[in-house]
N, C-alpha and C positions, 0 to 999 in steps of 0.2 A: 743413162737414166731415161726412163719411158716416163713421158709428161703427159696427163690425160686433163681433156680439159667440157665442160659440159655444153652443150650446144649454144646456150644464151655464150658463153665465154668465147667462144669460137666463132660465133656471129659479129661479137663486138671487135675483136682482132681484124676479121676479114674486112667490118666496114673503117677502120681505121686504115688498116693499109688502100685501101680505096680510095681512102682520103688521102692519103702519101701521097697516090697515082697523080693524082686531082690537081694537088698543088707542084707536085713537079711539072705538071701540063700546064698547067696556066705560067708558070716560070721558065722554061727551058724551050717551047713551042711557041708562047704567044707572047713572054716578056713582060708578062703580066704581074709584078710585084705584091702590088695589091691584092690583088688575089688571092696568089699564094700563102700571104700573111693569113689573110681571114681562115682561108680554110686552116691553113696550120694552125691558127688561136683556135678555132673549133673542136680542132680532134684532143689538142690539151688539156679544154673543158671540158670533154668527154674523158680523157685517160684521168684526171684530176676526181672526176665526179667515180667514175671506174672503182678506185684504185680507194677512196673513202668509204663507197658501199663493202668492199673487200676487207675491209679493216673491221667494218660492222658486223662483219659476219663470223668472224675468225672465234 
């Protein structure tokens, strides 16, 4: 299957994995727990808030 996806869509993926990057660095690098939590609760917000506009749209 070829999955196409539009620019704003492709932005929001790439900054979520960034965020992935983000909190594995702060946890695996610096031992940083906290952190890691925050940014993980954030990109949720975002896939959460994501994923309701996608619903709206359908």
């Amino acid at each position: 299957m070829h999955k196409v996806a539009n620019r704003e869509a492709l932005d929001g993926v790439q900054q979520m994995h960034r965020g992935v990057h983000m909190a594995l660095d702060a946890l695996v690098n610096h031992g940083d727990t906290e952190a890691a939590v925050e940014i993980l609760r954030q990109i949720d917000a975002a896939m959460v808030d994501w994923i309701n506009e996608t619903r709206k749209m359908r």
